[in-house]
C-alpha positions in Angstrom: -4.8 -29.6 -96.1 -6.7 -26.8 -93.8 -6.1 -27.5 -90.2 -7.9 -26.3 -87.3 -7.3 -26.7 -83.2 -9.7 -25.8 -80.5 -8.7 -25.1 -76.7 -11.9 -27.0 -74.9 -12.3 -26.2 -70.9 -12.7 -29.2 -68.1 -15.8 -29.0 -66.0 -16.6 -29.0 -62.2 -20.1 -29.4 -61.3 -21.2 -27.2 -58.2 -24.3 -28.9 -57.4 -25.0 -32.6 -59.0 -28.7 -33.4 -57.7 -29.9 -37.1 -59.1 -32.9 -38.4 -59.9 -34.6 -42.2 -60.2 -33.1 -44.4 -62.9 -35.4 -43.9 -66.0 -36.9 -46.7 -68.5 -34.0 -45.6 -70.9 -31.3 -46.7 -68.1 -30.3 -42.6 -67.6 -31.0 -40.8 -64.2 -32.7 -37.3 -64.0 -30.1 -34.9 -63.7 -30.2 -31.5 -62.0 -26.8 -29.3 -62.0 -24.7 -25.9 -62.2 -21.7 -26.8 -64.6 -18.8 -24.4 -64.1 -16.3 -24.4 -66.9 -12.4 -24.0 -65.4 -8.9 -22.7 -67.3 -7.6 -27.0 -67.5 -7.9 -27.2 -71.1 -7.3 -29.9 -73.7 -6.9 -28.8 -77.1 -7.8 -31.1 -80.4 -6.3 -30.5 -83.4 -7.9 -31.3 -86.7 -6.6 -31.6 -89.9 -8.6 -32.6 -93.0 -7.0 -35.2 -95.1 -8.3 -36.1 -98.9 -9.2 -39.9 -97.8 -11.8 -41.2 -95.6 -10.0 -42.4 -93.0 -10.9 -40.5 -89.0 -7.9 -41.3 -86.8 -6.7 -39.8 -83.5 -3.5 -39.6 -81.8 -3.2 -38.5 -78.1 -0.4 -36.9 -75.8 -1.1 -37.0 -72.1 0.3 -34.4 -70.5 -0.1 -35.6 -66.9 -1.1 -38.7 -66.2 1.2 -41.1 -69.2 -0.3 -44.7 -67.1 -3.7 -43.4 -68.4 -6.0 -45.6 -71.0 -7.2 -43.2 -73.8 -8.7 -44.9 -76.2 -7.2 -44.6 -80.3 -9.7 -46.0 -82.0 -13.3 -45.5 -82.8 -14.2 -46.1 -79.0 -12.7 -42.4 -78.6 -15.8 -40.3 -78.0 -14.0 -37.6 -80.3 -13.5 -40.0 -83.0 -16.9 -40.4 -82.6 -18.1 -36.6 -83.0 -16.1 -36.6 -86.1 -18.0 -39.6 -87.5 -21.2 -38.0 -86.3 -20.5 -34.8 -87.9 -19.4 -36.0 -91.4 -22.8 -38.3 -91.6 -24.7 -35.2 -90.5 -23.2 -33.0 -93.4 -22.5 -35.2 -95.9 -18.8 -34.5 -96.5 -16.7 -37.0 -97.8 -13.0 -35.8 -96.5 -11.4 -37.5 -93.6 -9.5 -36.3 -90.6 -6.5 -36.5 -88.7 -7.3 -36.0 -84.9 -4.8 -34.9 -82.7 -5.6 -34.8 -78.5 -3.1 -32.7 -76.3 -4.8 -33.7 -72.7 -4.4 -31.9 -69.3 -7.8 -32.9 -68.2 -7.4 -35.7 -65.4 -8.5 -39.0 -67.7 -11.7 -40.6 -65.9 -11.3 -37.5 -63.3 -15.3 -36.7 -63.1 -13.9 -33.3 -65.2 -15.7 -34.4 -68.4 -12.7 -34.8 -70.3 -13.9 -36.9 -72.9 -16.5 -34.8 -73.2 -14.2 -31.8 -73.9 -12.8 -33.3 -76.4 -15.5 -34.5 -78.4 -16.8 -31.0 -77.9 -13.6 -29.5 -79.1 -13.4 -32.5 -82.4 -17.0 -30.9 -83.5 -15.8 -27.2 -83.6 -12.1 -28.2 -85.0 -13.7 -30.9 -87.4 -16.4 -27.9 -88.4 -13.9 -25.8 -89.2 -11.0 -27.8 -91.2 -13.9 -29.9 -93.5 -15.8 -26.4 -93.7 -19.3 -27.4 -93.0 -20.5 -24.4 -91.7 -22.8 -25.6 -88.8 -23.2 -22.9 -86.5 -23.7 -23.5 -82.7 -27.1 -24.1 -82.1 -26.7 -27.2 -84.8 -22.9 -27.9 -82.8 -25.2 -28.4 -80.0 -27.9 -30.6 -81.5 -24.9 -32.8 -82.0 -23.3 -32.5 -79.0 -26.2 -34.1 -77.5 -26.3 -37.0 -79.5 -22.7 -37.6 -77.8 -23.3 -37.2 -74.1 -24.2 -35.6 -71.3 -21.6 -32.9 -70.8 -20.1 -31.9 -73.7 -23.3 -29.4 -75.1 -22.4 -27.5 -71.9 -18.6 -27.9 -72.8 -19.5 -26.1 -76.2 -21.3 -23.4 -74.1 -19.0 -23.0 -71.4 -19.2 -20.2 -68.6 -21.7 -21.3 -65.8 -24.9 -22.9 -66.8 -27.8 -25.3 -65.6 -27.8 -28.8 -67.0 -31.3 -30.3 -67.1 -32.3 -34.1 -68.3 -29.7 -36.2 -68.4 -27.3 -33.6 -68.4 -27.7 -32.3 -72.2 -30.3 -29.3 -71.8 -28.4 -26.8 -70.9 -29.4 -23.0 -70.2 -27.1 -19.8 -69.2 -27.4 -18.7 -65.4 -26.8 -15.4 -63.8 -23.6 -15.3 -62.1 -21.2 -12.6 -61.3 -17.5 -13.2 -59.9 -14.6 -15.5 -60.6 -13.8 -18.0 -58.6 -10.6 -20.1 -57.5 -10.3 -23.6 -57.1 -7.8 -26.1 -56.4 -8.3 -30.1 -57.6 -7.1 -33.1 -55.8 -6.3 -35.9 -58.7 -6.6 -39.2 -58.0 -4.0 -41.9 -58.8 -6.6 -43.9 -60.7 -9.7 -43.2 -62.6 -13.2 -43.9 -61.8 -15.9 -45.3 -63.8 -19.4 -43.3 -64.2 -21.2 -46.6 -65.0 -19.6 -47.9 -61.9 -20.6 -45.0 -60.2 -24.2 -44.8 -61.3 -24.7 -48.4 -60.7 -23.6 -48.1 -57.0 -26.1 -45.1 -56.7 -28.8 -47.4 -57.6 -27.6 -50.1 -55.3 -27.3 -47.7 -51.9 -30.9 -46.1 -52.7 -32.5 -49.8 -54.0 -36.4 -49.5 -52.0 -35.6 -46.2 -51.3 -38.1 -43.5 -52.9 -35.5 -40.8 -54.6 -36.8 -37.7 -55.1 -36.3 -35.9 -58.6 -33.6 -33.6 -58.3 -33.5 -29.7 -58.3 -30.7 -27.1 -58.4 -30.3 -25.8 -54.7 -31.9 -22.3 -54.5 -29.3 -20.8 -52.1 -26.4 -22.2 -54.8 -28.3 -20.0 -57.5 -28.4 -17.1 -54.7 -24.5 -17.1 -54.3 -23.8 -17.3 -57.9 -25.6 -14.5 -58.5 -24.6 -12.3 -55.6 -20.8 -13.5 -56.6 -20.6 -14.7 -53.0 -17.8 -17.3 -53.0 -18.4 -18.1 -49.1 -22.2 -18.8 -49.3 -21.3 -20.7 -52.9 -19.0 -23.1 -50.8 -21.8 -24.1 -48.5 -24.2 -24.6 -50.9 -22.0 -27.3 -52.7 -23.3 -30.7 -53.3 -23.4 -33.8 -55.2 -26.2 -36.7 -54.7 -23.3 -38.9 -55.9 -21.5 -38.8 -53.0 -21.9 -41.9 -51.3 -21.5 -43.8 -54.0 -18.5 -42.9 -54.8 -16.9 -43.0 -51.2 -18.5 -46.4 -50.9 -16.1 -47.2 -54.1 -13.3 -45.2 -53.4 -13.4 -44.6 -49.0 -10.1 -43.0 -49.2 -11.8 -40.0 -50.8 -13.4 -39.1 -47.4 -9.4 -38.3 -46.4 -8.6 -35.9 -49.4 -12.1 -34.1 -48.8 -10.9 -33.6 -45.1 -7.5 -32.7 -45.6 -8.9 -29.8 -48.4 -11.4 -28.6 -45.3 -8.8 -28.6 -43.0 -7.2 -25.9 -45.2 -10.3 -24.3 -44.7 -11.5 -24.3 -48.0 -14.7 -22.4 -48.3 -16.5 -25.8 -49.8 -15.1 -28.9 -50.6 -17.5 -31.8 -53.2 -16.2 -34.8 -55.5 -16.3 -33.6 -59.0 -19.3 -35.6 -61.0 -19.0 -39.2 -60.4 -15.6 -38.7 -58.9 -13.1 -39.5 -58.3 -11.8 -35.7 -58.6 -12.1 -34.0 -55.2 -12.3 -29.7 -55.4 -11.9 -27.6 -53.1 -13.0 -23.1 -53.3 -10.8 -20.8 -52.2 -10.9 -17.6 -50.8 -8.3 -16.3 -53.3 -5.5 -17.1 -55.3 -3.3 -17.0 -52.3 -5.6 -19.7 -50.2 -5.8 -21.6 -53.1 -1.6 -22.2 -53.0 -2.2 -22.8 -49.3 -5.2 -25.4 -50.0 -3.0 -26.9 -53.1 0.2 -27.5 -50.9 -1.4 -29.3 -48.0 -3.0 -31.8 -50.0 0.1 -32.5 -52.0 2.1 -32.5 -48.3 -0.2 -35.0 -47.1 0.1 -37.3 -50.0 -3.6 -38.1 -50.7 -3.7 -37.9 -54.4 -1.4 -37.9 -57.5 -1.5 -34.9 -58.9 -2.8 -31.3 -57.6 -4.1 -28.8 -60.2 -5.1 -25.2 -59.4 -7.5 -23.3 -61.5 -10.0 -20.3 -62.3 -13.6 -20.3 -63.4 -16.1 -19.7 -65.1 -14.3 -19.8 -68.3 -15.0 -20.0 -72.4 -16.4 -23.3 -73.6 -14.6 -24.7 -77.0 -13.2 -21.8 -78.9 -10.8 -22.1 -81.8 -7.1 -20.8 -81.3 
């Protein structure tokens, strides 16, 4: 049996700018993905039958609903794989997460970017990354970028992504929630604050693309945003509380994470980031406190 694992980044967006729902029920997306050192790994190993299955450790968060069956969006890369190439083995999926489950840091998406390189690698199909990508597409709206990694621009609903110029590594610390958030739920409240209202189609903030490539980490903090915002205070108010306590620290920008419910925080250094990370476990506003570095790889086998 040939066995191959992949090490597949989380994913903070700096800037989420969104659009009008369109006929097809997606919104417009505008965004700079960052790719940070939290990584999941996926093991695959081929197996002579056709059977796809998945096991998964949490490393974190045990109370957390991953699915095991074909609802699994890596179980579902697989399948989409093996249809696409034609191969007939099957594949024994195994998910070691650190990725906050339903955290708004596309983990699901990393790991059905991660299944599709591991799955590529243990059946032997040879795709190379421009067909990965085609695929990853056809899966949702993060994970091309989470094949990519690094810092990139995320266009449509999230799946056309190009490279941007950036210089600089940057440290961040991120406030878990307790429980997860739904980006249906998320979305749908979106729609519900701006019914009547005439939203604009989104674009990537100028002075956020200026910072990045000056490798300013002050100017980048101010120039954080996320048109989700309100929608997911309006589900989740306590959020407003872990944003504050972050600022308080004087993080140099503080924005929920995608649709939430993931607050992060950019600090100065790696010092102001154990400063930023220990308030906001002191004052109890979230389960779990993660620091980390960016930009990093996207899915690379290990």
């Amino acid at each position: 049996m040939t066995t191959a694992t992949v090490r597949v980044p989380a994913k903070i967006n700096l800037c989420l700018g969104v659009g009008p729902v369109r006929d097809d029920g997606y919104h417009p997306l505008a965004t700079v993905y960052q790719a940070v050192d939290v990584h999941d790994e996926v093991k695959a190993t081929a197996t002579e039958d056709d059977e796809i299955s998945v096991t998964v450790h949490l490393e974190a968060d045990e109370s957390a609903e991953v699915p095991t069956d074909g609802d699994n969006i890596a179980v579902k890369a697989a399948h989409l794989l093996r249809d696409t190439t034609g191969t007939e083995a099957g594949v024994q999926l195994a998910i070691r997460k650190v990725i906050p489950v339903a955290g708004g840091m596309a983990g699901g998406s990393a790991d059905a970017a991660a299944a599709l390189v591991a799955c590529n690698e243990a059946w032997g199909t040879g795709l190379g990354r421009p067909e990965l990508e085609r695929l990853a597409a056809q899966l949702g709206s993060d994970v091309p970028f989470l094949l990519h990694g690094g810092n990139a621009m995320g266009g449509g609903r999230g799946e056309t992504v190009s490279p941007v110029l950036a210089r600089g590594s940057y440290y961040w610390v991120a406030a878990v929630a307790a429980t997860g958030l739904s980006t249906k739920a998320v979305y749908a409240e979106f729609d519900r604050l701006n019914e009547g209202s005439n939203v604009a189609q989104p674009e990537v903030p100028d002075d956020l693309l200026a910072a990045l490539r000056a490798g300013d980490a002050e100017a980048l903090g101010r120039s954080l945003s996320n048109d989700l915002t309100l929608a997911a205070l309006s589900l989740r108010p306590e959020l407003a509380g872990t944003l504050d306590i972050g600022l308080e620290a004087e993080a140099l920008g503080a924005v929920i994470s995608g649709s939430g419910p993931t607050c992060v925080f950019l600090a100065a250094d790696e010092n102001h980031s154990l400063d930023i990370a220990m308030a906001l476990a002191g004052a109890g506003v979230c389960a779990d406190v993660i620091q980390a570095r960016g930009p990093v790889a996207g899915a690379r086998l290990v």
